[in-house]
C-alpha positions in Angstrom: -21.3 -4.9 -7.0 -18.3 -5.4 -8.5 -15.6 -8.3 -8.2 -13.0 -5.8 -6.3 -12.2 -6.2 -2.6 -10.8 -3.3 -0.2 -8.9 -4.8 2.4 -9.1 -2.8 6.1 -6.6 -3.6 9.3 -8.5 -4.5 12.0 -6.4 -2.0 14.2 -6.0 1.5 14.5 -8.3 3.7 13.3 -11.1 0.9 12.3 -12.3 0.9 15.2 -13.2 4.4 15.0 -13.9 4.5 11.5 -15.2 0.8 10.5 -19.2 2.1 9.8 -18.2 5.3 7.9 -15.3 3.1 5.8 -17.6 -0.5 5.2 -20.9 1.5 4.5 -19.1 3.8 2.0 -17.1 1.4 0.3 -19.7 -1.2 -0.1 -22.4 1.7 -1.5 -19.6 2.2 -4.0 -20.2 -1.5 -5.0 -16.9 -3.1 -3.5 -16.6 -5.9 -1.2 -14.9 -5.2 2.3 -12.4 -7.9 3.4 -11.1 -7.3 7.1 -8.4 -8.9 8.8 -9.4 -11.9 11.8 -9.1 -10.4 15.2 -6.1 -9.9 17.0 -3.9 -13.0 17.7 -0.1 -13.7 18.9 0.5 -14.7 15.2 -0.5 -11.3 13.9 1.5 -9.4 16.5 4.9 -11.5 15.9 4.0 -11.0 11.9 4.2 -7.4 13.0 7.4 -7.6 15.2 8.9 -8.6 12.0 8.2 -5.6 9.7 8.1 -3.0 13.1 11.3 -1.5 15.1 11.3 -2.7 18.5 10.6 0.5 20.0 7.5 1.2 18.6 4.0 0.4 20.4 2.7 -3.1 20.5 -0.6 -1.1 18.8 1.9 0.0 16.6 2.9 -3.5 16.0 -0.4 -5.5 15.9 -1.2 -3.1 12.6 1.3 -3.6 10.9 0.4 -7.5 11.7 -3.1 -7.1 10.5 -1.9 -5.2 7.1 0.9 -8.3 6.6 -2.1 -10.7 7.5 -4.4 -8.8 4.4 -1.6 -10.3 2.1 -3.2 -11.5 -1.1 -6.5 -11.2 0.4 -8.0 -8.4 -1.3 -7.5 -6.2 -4.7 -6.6 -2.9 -2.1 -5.7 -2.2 1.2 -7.4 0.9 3.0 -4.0 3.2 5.2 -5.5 6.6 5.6 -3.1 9.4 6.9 -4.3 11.6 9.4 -2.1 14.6 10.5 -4.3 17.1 12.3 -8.7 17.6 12.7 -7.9 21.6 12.5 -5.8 24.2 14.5 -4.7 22.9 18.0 -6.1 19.5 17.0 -3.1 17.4 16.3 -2.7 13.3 16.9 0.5 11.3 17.9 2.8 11.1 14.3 2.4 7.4 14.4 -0.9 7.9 12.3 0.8 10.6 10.0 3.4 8.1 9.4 1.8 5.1 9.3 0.8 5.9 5.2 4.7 5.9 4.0 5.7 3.4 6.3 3.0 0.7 4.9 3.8 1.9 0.9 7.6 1.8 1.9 7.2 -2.4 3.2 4.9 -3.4 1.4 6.0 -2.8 -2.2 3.4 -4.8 -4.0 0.2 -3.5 -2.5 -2.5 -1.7 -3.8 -2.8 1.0 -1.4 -6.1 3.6 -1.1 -5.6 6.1 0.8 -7.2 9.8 1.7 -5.8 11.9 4.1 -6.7 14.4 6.8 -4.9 17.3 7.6 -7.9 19.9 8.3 -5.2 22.9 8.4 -4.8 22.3 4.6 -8.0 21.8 3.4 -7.9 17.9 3.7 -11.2 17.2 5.1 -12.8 13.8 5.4 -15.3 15.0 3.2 -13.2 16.3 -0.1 -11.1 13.2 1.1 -13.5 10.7 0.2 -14.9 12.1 -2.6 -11.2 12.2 -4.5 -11.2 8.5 -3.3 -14.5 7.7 -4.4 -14.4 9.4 -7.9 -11.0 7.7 -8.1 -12.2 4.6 -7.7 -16.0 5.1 -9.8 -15.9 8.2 -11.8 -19.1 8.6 -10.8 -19.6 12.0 -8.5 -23.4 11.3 -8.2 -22.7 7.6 -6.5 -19.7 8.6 -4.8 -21.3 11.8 -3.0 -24.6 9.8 -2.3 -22.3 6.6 -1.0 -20.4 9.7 1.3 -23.9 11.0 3.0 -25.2 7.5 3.4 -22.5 6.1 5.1 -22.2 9.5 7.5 -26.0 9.1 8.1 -25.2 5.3 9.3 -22.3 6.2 11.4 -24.5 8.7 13.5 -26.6 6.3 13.9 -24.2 4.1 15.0 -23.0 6.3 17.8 -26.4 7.6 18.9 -27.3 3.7 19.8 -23.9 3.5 21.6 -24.5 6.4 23.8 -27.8 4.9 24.2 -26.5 1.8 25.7 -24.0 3.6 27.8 -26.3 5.5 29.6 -28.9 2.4 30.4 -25.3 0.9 31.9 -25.3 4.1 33.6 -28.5 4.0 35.5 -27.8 0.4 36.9 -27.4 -0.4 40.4 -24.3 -2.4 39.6 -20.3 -0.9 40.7 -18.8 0.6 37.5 -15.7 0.8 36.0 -14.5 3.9 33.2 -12.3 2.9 30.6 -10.0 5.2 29.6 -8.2 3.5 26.8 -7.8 4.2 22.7 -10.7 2.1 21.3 -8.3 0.3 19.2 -6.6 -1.0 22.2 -10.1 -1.3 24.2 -11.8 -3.6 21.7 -8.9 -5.5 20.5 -9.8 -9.2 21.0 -5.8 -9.3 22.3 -5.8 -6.4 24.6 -8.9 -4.9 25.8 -11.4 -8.3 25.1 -9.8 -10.2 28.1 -9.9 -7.4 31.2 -13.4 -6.4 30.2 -14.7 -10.2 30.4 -12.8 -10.3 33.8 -14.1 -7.2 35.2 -17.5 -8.6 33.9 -17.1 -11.6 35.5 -16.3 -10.0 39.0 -20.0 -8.2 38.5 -18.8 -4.8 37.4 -20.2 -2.8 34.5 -18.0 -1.1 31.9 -18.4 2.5 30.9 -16.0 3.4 28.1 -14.7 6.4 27.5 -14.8 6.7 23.6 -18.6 6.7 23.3 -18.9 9.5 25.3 -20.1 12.5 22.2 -16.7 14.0 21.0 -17.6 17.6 21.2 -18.6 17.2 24.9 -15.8 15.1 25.3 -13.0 18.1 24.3 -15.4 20.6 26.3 -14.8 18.7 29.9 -11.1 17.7 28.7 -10.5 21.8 28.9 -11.8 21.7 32.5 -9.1 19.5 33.8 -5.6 20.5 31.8 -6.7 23.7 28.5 -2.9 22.4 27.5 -3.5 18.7 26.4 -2.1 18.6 22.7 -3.7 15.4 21.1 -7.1 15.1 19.9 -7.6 11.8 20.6 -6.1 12.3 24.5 -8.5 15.1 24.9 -11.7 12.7 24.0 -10.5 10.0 26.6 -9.3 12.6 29.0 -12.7 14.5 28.7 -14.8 11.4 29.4 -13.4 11.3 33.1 -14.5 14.7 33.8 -17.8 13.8 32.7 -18.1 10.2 34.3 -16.0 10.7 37.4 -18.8 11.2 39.7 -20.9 8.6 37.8 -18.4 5.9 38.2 -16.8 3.9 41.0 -13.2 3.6 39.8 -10.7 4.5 36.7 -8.8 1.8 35.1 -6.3 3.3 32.4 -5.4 0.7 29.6 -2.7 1.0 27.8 0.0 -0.7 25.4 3.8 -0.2 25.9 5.6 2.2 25.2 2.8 5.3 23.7 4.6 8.0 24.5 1.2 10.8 24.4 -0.8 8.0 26.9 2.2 8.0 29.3 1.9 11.5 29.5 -1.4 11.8 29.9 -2.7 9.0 32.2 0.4 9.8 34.6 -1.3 13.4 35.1 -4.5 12.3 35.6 -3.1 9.8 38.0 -2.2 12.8 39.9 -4.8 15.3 38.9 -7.6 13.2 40.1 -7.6 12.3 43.8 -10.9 11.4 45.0 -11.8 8.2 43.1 -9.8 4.7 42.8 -7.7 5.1 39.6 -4.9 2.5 38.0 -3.5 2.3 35.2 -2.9 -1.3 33.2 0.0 -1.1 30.9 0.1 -4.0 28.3 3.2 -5.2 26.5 4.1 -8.5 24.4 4.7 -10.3 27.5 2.4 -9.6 29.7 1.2 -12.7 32.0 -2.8 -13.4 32.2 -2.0 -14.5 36.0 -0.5 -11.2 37.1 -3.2 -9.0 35.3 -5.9 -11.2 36.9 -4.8 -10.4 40.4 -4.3 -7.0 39.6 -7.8 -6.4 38.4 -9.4 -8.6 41.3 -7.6 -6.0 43.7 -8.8 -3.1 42.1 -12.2 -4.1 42.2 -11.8 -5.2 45.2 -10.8 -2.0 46.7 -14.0 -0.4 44.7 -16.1 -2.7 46.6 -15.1 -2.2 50.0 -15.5 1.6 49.3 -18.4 1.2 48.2 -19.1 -1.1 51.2 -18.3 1.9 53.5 -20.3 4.4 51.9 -23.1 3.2 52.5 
């Protein structure tokens, strides 16, 4: 272990990323510094260095990289363009890379990138990072299959748990939401600890397997354009007869889960669906009453049913 810290944003991609990026870094011998979870500090630290129409997601990242300020040696802003042909994401995480180097002037950024289409995997990504970083190939490509071996492990437990949620007698509730918005201790933290309360169990769309995910996500609309849409948009074809009702979470205004969750909303017609939309002012109060009459309404039909 060396004295060197690597800084990572609690936001965005972590929350997809964060066992692949700790495990490899730290088998490098770095120490991992993330930012604290979400608060209404970070996101008005990000209002400051974001234009007002992008996302509050948008915004609470750039909080968490401002927050990471003298904190760490680097700071971790991967660019992601595309996973391969017909596999593209919303430009936010292509330009997030050159929007971080061009505000923050005096950090030492890492970064890899993935763009599939030109031979940018996550694989040759890392290694160019790693060696860049060790010099040491052997270290850095044993770091790389370590790391991979602990993120599948990672997932395999997750699906585990979802399906003992699965077989429970209790109502449940699919969450349809990025999982940087789901598990933010801002956003997604408070409406799952409601629902929770209220005696509902949580299935979440994002730990359903990927490739099974983008198979179902066909099924219901072969045109959806963004990889990360398809994966959500998959799990409801999968869950939808599993689950009692749909809830949609998401932060305003993201243009690709505007257009996606609106034709759901009218692609889907035989199980109670709504759609939360979170922006820097949203009231606890009004969200609370929302939630209590969704599930509400998921009760009673359940009520009938039976």
């Amino acid at each position: 272990m060396n004295n060197k810290t690597i800084g990572i944003p609690k936001a965005f991609l972590y929350y997809r990323y964060h066992i692949l990026w700790e495990n490899f870094f730290s088998n490098l011998g770095y120490k991992i510094v993330v930012s604290e979870d979400t608060t209404k500090e970070i996101i008005e630290l990000g209002k400051i260095y974001s234009i007002d129409e992008s996302c509050l997601s948008s915004k609470i990242y750039l909080g968490h990289v401002a927050s990471l300020k003298d904190k760490c040696d680097y700071i971790l802003i991967p660019r992601v363009e595309n996973y391969g042909k017909g596999e593209k994401v919303c430009v936010k995480f292509n330009a997030t890379y050159d929007l971080v180097r061009n505000l923050f002037e005096d950090y030492q950024i890492l970064d890899y990138n993935l763009e599939k289409t030109k031979n940018s995997n996550e694989f040759l990504s890392l290694m160019k990072l790693g060696l860049k970083l060790t010099k040491k190939p052997f270290l850095t490509l044993k770091s790389y299959f370590i790391a991979k071996k602990q993120e599948k492990t990672y997932h395999k437990k997750r699906q585990l748990t979802q399906a003992k949620t699965l077989a429970s007698t209790k109502p449940k509730i699919l969450i349809v939401a990025h999982p940087y918005n789901i598990y933010d201790n801002y956003i997604g933290t408070p409406i799952i600890k409601k629902l929770q309360s209220m005696g509902i169990d949580i299935i979440y769309a994002d730990k359903l397997d990927r490739k099974t995910a983008k198979l179902y996500a066909s099924r219901l609309s072969p045109t959806l354009y963004w990889t990360y849409s398809k994966e959500l948009i998959g799990a409801i074809g999968y869950y939808q007869y599993t689950v009692d009702g749909i809830l949609f979470l998401t932060t305003f205004p993201c243009g690709p889960d505007s257009l996606v969750n609106e034709l759901m909303l009218r692609k889907i017609t035989d199980i109670p669906m709504t759609n939360i939309l979170i922006d820097e002012l949203s009231a606890d109060t009004g969200l609370e009453t929302r939630l209590e009459s969704f599930v509400d309404i998921i009760k009673e039909r359940s009520d009938n049913h039976y």
